[in-house]
C-alpha positions in Angstrom: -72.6 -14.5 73.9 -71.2 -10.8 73.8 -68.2 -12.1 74.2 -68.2 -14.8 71.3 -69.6 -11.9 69.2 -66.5 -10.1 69.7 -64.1 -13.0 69.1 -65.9 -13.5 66.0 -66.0 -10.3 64.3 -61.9 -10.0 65.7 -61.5 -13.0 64.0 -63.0 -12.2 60.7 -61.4 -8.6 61.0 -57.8 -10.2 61.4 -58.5 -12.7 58.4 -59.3 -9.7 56.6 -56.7 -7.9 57.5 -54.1 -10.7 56.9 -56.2 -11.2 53.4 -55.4 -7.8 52.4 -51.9 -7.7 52.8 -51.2 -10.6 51.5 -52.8 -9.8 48.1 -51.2 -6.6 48.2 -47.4 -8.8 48.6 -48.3 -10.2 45.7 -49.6 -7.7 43.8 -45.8 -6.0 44.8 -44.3 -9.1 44.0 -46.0 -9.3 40.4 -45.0 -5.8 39.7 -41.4 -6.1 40.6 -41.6 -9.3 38.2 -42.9 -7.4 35.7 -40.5 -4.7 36.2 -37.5 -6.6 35.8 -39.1 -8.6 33.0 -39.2 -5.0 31.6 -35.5 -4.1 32.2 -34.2 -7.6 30.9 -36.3 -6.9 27.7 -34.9 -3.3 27.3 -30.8 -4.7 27.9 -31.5 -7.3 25.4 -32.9 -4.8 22.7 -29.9 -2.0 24.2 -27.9 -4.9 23.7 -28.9 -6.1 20.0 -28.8 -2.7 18.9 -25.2 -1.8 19.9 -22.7 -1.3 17.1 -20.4 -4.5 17.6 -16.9 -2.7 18.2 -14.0 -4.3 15.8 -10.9 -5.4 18.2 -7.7 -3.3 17.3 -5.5 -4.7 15.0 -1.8 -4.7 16.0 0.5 -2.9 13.6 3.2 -4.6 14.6 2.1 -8.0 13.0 0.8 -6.4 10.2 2.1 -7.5 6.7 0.8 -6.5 3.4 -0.9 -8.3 1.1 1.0 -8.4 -2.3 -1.2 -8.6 -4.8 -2.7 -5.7 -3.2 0.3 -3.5 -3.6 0.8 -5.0 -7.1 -3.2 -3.1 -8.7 -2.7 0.1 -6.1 0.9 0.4 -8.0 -0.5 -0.4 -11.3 -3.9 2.0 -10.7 -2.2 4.7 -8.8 1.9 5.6 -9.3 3.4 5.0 -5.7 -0.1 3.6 -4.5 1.6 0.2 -3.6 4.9 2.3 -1.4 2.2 3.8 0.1 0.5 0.6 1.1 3.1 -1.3 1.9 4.1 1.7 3.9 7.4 3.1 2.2 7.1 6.4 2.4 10.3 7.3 1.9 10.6 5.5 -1.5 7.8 7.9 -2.8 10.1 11.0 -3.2 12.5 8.8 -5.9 8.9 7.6 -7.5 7.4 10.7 -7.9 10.9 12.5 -8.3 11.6 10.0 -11.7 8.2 10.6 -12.6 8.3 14.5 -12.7 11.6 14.4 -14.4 10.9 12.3 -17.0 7.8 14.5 -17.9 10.0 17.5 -17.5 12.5 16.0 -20.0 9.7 14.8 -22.6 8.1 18.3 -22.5 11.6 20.3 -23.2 13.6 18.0 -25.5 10.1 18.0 -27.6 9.7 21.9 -27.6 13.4 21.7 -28.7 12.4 19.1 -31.6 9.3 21.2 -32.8 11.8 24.8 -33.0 14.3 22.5 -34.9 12.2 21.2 -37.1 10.4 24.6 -37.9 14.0 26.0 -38.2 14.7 23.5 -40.6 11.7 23.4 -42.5 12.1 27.3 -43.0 15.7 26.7 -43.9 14.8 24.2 -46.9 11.9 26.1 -48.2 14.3 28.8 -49.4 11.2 31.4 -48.7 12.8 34.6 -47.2 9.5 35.0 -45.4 10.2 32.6 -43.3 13.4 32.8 -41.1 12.9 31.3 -37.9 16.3 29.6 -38.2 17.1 33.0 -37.0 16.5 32.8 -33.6 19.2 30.1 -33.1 21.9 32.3 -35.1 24.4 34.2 -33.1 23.4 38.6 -33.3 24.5 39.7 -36.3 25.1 36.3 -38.1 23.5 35.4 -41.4 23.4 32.1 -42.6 24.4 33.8 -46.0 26.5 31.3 -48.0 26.5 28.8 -45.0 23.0 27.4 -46.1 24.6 23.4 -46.4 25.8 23.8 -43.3 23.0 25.3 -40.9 20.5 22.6 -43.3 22.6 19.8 -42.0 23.0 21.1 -38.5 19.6 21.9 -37.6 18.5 18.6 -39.6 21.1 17.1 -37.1 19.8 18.7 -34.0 15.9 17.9 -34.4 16.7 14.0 -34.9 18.8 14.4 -31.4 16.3 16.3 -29.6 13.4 14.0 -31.1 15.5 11.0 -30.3 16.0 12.3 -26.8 12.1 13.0 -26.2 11.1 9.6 -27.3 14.0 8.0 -24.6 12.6 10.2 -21.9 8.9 8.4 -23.0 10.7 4.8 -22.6 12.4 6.1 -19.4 9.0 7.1 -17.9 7.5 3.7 -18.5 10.6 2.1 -17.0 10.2 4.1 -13.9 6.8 3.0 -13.6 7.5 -0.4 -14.2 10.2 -0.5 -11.6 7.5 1.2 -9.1 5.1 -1.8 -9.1 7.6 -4.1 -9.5 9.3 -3.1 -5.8 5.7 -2.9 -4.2 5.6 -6.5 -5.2 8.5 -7.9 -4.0 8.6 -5.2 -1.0 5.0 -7.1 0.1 6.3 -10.4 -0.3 9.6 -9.8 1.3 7.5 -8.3 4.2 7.1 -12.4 5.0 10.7 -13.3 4.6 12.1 -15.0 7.7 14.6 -13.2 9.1 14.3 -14.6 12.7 17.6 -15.5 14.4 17.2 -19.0 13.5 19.0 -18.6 10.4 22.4 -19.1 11.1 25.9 -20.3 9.0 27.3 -22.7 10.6 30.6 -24.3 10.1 32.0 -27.6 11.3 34.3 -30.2 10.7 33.4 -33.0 8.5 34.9 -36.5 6.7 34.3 -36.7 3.2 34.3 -39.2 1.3 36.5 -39.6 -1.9 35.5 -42.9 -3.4 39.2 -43.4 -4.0 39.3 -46.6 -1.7 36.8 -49.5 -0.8 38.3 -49.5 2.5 36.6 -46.6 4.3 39.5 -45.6 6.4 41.9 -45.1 3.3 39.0 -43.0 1.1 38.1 -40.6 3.6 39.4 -37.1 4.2 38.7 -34.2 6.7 37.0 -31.2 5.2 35.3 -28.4 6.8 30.9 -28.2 6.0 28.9 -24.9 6.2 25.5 -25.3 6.6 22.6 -22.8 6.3 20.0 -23.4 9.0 16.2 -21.9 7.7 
């Protein structure tokens, strides 16, 4: 009886041993579940989050767009060299640019002394002499009044004449800026693969001098222009 007692309470000691660590493999289990239910959550989110990285565009087949370089060259003087990446055409830009400004602002300083000179010269007020400053020292413009009327007369209508062709020269300069970002972009498309080619061969022509073929043909040479 002792004995079966023993078994017994063995018995019910193993189950509850067995018991025991079986609810604690699962609980393990469920926590590692929930763990890397956890960590696939958090790479998701890590994931979702990241700033999408742009892939890297290759210069090399990079072409420019032209109406693009046609408004930067319209909005900004040498914007469209710049864009189509011409640097070395900006110093002629910027070079006609600052010499054309340079000519309008001296040929019309010359214009405004002129005509001053030659408005004092024809209000015969001997207040006002700046004609003086373009005499030689010592000179007078005594007795030579026709002549220094019709020469400084003469030299304000150059110099003005001169500052307004600097203006048109200026505008030209410009134009011709935007106009060769244009065509620079769309040339930047132009084919110039080794597949075009002259080629020259012989050929028979045909001179429509004969119904029999034989009689109104003639050798000839054909060049041909492969795209």
């Amino acid at each position: 009886m002792k004995n079966r007692c023993k078994l017994l309470i063995t018995g019910m000691l193993l189950a509850t041993g067995f018991g025991t660590v079986r609810a604690q493999e699962e609980v393990v289990l469920e926590h590692d579940s929930l763990s890397q239910a956890i960590n696939n959550e958090v790479s998701l989110l890590v994931d979702s989050a990241r700033i999408p990285t742009k892939p890297l565009k290759d210069m090399s087949t990079w072409r420019p767009d032209p109406k693009r370089a046609l408004w930067l060259a319209l909005v900004i003087p040498g914007g469209g060299q710049i864009y189509n990446r011409k640097y070395w055409k900006l110093p002629l830009v910027y070079g006609g640019f600052i010499g054309c400004l340079y000519a309008m602002n001296w040929n019309n300083t010359m214009y405004k002394d002129y005509s001053q000179a030659y408005i004092d010269i024809m209000d015969n007020d001997p207040g006002t002499q700046s004609y003086n400053q373009f005499l030689h020292n010592g000179a007078t413009i005594n007795g030579q009044e026709e002549r220094y009327k019709k020469l400084f007369k003469q030299r304000k209508d150059r110099y003005r004449r001169w500052r307004d062709m600097s203006f048109f020269v200026l505008v030209g300069v410009y134009a011709l800026s935007v106009i060769d970002a244009y065509v620079d972009a769309e040339l930047s498309v132009f084919d110039i693969s080794k597949d075009l080619s002259l080629s020259i061969e012989p050929t028979i022509l045909d001179t429509h001098t004969s119904r029999n073929p034989l009689d109104a043909g003639a050798v000839g040479v054909q060049c041909s222009i492969k795209f």
